[in-house]
Biotite code that builds the C-alpha atoms (Angstrom):
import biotite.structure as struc

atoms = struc.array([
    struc.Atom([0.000, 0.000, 0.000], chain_id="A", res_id=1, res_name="UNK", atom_name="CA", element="C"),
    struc.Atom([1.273, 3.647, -0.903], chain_id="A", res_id=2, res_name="UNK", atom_name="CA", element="C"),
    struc.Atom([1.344, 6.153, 1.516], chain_id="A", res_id=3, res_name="UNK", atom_name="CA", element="C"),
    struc.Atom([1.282, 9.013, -1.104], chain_id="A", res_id=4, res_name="UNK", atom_name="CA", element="C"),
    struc.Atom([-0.790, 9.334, -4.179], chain_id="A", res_id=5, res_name="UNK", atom_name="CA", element="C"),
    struc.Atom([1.471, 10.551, -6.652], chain_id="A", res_id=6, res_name="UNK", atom_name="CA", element="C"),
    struc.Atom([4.340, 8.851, -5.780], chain_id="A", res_id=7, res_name="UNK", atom_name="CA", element="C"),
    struc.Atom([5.830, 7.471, -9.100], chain_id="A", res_id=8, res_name="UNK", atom_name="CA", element="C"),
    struc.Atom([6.199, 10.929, -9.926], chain_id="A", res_id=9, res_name="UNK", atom_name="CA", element="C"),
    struc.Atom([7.751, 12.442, -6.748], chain_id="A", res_id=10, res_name="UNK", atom_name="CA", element="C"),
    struc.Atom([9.366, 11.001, -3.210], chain_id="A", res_id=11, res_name="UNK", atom_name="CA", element="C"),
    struc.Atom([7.087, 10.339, -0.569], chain_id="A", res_id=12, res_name="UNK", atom_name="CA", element="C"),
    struc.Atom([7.882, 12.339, 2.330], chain_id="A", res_id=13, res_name="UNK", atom_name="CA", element="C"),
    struc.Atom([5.572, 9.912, 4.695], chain_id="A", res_id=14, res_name="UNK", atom_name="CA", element="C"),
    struc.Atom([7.931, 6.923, 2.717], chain_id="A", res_id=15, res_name="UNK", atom_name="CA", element="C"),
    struc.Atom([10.589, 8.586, 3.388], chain_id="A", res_id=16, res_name="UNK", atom_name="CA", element="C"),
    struc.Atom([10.561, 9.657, 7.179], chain_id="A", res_id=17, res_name="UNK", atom_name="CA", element="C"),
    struc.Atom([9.880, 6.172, 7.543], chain_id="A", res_id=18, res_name="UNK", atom_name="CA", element="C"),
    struc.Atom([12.939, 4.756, 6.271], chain_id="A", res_id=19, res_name="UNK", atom_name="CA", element="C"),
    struc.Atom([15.110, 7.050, 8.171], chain_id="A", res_id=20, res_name="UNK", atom_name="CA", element="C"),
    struc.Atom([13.356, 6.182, 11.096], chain_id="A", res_id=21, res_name="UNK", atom_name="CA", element="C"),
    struc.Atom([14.091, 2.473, 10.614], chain_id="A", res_id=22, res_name="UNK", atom_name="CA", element="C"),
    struc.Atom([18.070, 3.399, 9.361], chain_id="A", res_id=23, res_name="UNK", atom_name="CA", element="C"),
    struc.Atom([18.372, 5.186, 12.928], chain_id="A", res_id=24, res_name="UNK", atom_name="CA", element="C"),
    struc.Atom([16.814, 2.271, 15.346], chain_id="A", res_id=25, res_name="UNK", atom_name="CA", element="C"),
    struc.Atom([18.674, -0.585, 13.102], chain_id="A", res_id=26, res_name="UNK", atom_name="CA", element="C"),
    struc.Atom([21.691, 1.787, 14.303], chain_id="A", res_id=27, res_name="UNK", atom_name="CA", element="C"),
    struc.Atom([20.672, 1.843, 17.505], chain_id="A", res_id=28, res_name="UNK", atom_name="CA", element="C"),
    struc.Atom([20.075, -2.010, 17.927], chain_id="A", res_id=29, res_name="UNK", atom_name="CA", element="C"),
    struc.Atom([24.053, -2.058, 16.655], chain_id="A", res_id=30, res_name="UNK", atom_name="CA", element="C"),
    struc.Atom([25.195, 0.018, 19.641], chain_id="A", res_id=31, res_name="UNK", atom_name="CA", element="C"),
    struc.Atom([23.204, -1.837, 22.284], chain_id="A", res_id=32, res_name="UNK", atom_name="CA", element="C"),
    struc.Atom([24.711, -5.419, 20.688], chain_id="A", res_id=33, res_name="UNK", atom_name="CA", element="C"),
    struc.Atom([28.191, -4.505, 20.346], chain_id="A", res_id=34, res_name="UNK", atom_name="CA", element="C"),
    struc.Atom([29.653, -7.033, 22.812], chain_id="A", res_id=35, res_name="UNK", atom_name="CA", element="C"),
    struc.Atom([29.891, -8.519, 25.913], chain_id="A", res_id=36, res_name="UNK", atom_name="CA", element="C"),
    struc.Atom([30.595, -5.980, 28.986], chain_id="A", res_id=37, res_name="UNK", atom_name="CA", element="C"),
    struc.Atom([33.672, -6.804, 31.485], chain_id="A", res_id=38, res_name="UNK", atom_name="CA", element="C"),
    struc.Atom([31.478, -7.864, 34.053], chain_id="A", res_id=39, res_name="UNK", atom_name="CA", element="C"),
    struc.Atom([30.010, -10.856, 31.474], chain_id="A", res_id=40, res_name="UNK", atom_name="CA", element="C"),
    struc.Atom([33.441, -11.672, 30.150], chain_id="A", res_id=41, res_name="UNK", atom_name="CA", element="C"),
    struc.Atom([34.475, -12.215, 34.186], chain_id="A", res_id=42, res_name="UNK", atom_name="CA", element="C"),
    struc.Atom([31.525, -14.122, 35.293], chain_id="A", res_id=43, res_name="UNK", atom_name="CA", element="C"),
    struc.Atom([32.794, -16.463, 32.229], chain_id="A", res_id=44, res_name="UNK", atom_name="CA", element="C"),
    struc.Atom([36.048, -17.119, 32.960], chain_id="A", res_id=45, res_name="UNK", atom_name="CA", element="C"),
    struc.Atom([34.736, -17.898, 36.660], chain_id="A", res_id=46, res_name="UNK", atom_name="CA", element="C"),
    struc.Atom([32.709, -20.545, 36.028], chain_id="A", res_id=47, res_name="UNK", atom_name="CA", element="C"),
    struc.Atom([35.317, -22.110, 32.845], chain_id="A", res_id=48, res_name="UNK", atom_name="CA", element="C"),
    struc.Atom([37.635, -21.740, 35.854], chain_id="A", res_id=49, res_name="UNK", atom_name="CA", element="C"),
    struc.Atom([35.798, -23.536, 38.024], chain_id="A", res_id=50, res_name="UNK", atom_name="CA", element="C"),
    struc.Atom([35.004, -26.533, 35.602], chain_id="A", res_id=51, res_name="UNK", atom_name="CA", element="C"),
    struc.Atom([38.628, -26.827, 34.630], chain_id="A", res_id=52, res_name="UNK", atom_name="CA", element="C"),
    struc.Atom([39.327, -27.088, 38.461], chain_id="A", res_id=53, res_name="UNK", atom_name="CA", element="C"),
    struc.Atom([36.381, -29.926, 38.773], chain_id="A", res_id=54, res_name="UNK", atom_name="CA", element="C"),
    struc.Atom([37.108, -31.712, 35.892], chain_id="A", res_id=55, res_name="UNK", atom_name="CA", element="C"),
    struc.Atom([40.887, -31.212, 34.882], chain_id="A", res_id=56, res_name="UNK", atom_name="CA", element="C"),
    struc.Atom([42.214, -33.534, 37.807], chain_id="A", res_id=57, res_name="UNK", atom_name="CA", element="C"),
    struc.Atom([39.720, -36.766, 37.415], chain_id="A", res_id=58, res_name="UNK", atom_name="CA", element="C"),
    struc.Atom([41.239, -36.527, 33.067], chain_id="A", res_id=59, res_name="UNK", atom_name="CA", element="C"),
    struc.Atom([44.799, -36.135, 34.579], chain_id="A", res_id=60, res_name="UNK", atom_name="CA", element="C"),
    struc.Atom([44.510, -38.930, 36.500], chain_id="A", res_id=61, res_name="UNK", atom_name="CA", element="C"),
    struc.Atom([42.543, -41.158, 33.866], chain_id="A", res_id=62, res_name="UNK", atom_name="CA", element="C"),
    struc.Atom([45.429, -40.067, 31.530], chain_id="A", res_id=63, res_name="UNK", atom_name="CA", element="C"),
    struc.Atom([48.086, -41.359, 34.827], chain_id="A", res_id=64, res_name="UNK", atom_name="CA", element="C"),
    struc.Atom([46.299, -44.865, 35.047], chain_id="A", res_id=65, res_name="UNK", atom_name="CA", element="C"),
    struc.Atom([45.737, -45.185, 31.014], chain_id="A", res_id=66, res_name="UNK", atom_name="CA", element="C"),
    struc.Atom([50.162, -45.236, 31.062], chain_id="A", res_id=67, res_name="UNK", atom_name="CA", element="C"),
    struc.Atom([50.346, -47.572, 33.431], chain_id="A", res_id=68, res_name="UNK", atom_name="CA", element="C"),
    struc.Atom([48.026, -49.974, 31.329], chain_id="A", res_id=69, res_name="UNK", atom_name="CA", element="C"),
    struc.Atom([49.913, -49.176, 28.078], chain_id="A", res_id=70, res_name="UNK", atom_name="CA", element="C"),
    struc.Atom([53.481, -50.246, 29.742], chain_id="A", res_id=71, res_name="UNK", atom_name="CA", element="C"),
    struc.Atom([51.394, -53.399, 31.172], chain_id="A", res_id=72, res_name="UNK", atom_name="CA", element="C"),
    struc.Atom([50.074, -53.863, 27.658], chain_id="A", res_id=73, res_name="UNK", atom_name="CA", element="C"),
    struc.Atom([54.040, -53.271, 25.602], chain_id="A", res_id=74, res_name="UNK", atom_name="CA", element="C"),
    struc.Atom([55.474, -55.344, 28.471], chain_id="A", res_id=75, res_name="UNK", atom_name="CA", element="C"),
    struc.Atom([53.104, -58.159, 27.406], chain_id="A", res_id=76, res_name="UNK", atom_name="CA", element="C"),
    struc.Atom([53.992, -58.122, 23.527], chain_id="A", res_id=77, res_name="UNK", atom_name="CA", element="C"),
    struc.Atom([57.668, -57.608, 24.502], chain_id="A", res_id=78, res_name="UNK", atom_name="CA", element="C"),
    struc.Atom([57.107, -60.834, 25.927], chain_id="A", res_id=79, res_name="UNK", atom_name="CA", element="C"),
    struc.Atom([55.630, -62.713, 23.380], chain_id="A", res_id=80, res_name="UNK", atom_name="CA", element="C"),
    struc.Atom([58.180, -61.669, 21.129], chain_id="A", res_id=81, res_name="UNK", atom_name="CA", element="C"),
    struc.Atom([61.297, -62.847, 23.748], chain_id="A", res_id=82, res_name="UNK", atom_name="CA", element="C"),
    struc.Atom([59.062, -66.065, 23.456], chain_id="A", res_id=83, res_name="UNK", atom_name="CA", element="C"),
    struc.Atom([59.083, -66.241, 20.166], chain_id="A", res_id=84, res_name="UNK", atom_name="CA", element="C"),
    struc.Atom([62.720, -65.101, 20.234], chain_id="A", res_id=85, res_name="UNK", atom_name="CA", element="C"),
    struc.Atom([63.325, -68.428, 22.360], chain_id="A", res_id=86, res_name="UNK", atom_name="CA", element="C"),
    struc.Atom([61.729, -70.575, 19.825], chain_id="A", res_id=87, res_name="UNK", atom_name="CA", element="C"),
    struc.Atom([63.853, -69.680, 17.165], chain_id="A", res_id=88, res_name="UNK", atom_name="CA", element="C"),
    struc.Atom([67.374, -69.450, 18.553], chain_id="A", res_id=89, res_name="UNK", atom_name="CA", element="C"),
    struc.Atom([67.170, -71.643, 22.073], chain_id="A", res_id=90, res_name="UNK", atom_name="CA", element="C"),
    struc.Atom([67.434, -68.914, 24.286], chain_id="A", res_id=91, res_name="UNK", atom_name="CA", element="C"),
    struc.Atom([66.645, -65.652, 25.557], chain_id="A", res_id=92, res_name="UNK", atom_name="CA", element="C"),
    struc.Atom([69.210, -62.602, 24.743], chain_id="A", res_id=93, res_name="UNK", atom_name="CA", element="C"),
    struc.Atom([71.375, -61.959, 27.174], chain_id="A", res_id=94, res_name="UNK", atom_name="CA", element="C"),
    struc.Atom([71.613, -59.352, 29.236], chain_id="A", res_id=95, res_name="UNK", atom_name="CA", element="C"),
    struc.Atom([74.690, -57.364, 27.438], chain_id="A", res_id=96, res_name="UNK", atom_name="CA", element="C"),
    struc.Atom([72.213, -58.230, 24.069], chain_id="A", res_id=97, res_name="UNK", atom_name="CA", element="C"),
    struc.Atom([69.133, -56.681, 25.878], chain_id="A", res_id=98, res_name="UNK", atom_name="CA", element="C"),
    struc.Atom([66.028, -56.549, 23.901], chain_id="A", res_id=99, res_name="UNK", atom_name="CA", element="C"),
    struc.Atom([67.905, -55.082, 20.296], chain_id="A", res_id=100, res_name="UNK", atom_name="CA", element="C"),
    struc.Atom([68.727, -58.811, 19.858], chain_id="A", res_id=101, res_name="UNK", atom_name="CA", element="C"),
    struc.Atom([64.583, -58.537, 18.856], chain_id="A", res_id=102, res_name="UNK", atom_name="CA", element="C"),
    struc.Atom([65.344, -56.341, 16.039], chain_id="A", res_id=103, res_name="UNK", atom_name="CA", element="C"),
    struc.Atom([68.866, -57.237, 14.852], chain_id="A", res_id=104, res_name="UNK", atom_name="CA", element="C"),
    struc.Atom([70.350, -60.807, 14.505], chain_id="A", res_id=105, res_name="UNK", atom_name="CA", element="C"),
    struc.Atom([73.321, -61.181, 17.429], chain_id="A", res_id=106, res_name="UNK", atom_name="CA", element="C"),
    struc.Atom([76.982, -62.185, 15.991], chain_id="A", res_id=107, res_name="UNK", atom_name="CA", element="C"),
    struc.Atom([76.479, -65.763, 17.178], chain_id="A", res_id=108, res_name="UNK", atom_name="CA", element="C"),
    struc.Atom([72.810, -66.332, 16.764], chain_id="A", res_id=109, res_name="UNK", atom_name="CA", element="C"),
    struc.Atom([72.465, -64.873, 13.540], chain_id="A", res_id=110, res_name="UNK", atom_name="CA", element="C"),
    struc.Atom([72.276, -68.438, 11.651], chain_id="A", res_id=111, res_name="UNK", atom_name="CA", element="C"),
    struc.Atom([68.786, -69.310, 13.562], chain_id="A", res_id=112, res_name="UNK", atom_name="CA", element="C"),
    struc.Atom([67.153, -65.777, 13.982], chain_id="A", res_id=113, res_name="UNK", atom_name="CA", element="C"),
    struc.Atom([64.076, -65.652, 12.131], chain_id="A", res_id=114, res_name="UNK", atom_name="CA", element="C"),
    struc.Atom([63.179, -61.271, 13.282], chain_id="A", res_id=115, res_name="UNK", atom_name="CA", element="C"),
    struc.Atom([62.840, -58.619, 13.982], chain_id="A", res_id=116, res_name="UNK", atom_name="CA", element="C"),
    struc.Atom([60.331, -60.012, 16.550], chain_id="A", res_id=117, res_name="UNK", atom_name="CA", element="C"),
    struc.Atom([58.896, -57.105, 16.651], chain_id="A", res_id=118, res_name="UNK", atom_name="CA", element="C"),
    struc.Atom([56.410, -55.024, 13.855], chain_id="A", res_id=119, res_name="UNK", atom_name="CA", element="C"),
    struc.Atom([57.756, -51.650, 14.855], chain_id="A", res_id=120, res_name="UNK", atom_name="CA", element="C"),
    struc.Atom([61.326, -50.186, 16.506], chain_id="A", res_id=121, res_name="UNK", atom_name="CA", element="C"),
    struc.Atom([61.600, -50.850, 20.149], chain_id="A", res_id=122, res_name="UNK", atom_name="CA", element="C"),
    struc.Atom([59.072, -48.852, 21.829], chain_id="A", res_id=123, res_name="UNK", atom_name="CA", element="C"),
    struc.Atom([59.979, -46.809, 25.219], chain_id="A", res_id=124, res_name="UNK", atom_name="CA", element="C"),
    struc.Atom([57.841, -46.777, 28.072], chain_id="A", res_id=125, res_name="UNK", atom_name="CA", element="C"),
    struc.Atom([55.190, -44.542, 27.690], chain_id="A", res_id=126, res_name="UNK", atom_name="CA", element="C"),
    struc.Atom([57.157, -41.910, 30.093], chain_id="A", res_id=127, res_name="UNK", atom_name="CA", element="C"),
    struc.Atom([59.629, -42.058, 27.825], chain_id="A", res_id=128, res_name="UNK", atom_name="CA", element="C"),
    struc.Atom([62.478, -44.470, 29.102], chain_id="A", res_id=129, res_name="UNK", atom_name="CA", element="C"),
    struc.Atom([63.783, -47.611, 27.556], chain_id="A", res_id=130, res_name="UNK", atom_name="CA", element="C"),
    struc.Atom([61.823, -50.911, 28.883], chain_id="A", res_id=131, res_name="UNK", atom_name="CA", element="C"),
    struc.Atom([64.599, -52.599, 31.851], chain_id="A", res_id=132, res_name="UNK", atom_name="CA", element="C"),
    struc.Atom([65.821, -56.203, 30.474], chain_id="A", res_id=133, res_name="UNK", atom_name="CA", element="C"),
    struc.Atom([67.975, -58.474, 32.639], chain_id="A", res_id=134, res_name="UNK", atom_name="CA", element="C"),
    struc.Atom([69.138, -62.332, 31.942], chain_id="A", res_id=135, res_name="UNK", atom_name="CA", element="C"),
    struc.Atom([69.191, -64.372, 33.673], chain_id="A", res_id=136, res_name="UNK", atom_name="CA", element="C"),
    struc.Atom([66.648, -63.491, 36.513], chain_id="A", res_id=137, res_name="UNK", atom_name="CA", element="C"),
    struc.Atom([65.372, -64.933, 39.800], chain_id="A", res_id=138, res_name="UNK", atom_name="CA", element="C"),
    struc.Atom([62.045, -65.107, 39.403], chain_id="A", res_id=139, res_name="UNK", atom_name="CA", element="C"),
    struc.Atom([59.411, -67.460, 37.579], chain_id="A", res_id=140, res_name="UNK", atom_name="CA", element="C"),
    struc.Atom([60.363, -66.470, 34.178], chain_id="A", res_id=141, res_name="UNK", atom_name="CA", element="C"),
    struc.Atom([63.837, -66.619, 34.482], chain_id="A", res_id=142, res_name="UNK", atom_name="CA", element="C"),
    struc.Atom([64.210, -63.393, 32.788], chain_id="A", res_id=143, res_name="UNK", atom_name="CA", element="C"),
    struc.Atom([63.171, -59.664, 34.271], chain_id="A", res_id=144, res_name="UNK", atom_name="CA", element="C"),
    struc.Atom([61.439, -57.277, 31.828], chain_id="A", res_id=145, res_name="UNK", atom_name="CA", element="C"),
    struc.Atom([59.967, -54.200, 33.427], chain_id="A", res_id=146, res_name="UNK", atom_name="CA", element="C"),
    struc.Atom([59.646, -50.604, 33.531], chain_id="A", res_id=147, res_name="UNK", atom_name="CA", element="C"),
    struc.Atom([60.636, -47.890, 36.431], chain_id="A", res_id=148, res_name="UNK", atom_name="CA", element="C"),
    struc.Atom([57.333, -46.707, 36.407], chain_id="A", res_id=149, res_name="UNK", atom_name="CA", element="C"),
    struc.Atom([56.336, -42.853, 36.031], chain_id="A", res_id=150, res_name="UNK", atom_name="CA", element="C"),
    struc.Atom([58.986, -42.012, 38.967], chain_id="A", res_id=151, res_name="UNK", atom_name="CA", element="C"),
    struc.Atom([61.768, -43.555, 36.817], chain_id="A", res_id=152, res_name="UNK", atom_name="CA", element="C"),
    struc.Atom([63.092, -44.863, 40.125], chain_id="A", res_id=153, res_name="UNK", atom_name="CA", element="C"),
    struc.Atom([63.129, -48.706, 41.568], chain_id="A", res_id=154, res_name="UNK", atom_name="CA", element="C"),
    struc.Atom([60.123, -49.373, 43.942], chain_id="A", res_id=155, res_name="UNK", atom_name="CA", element="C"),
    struc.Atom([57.204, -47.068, 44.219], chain_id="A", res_id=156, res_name="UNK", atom_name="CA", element="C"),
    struc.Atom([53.566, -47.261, 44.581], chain_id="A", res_id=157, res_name="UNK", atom_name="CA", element="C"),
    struc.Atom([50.561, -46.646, 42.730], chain_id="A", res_id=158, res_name="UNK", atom_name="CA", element="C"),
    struc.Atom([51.995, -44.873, 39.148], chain_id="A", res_id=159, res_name="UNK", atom_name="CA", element="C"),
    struc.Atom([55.031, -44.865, 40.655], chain_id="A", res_id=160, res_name="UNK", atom_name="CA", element="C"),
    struc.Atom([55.674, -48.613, 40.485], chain_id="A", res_id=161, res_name="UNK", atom_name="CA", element="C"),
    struc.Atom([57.262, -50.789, 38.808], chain_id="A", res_id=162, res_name="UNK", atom_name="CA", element="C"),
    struc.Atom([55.107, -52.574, 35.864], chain_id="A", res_id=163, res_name="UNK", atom_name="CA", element="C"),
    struc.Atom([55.997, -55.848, 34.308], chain_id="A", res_id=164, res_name="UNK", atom_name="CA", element="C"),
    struc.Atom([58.241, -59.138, 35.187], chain_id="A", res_id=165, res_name="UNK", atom_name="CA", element="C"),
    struc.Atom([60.417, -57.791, 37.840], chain_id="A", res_id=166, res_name="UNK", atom_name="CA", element="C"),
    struc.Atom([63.977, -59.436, 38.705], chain_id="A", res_id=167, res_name="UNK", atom_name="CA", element="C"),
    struc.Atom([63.417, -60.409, 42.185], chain_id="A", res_id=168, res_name="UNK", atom_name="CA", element="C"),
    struc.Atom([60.266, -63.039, 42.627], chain_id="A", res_id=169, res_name="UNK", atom_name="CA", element="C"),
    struc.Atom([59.392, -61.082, 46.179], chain_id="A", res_id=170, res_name="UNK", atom_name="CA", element="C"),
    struc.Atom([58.569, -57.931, 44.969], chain_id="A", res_id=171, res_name="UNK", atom_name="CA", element="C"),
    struc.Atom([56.535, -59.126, 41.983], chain_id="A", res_id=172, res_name="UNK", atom_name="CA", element="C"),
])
């Protein structure tokens, strides 16, 4: 519907104080939803504080227990392979070998060694140190093949301790 009669011929004035009317609240409407005030942006980070603080330990320690699995789990396949290893050649690797003897053939074994033993390069632990290989060993294996543990360090408790076939059959 036209406000003014004539209006292909000239601008409606009506038409037109309309439109600036609309230009200047649209304007308005842009100034009042500019942004977030300080006060919002602080109540924010308050409560994303407060979740991180709730939540971030119970992943930390989820993520502390999941490494201790994953060394049980590699100690496991190291194992199978030293089986394996055993099969083929008569006996474990020595100590002085250590678990390389997996992935390369030792000078006087190198007629019966069927490897590598294992799919990929020798993993480390999953914090990052070498996995502890001794032979021969007093305990029911006869060999010891273990890791330190998140500590690094002989002994410990909880993530701390030692994970796998440890030398001495009392503390395993």
């Amino acid at each position: 519907m036209n406000l003014c009669s004539d209006y292909p011929k000239r601008p409606c004035p009506a038409a037109a104080a309309t439109r600036r009317r609309n230009r200047r609240n649209r304007r308005n409407n842009r100034r009042k939803q500019r942004g977030f005030n300080l006060i919002e942006l602080m109540v924010v980070l308050v409560i994303l504080g407060l979740l991180a603080g709730l939540v971030g330990p119970r992943l930390l320690g989820s993520v502390e227990s999941s490494k201790v699995r994953t060394a049980d789990t590699q100690v496991k396949m190291l194992k199978g392979a030293l089986l394996t290893y055993r099969l083929d050649i008569g006996r474990f690797p020595s100590t002085s070998e250590g678990l390389a003897a997996l992935m390369a053939p030792p000078a006087d074994a190198s007629e019966y060694w069927n490897g590598p033993y294992l799919d990929d390069e020798l993993p480390l632990d999953p914090w990052r140190t070498p996995y502890r290989y001794e032979f021969p060993a007093d305990n029911l294996q006869g060999y010891a093949l273990y890791s330190l543990g998140a500590d690094a360090q002989p002994g410990g408790e909880g993530n701390n301790a030692d994970i796998g076939y440890l030398p001495d059959a009392s503390e395993g």
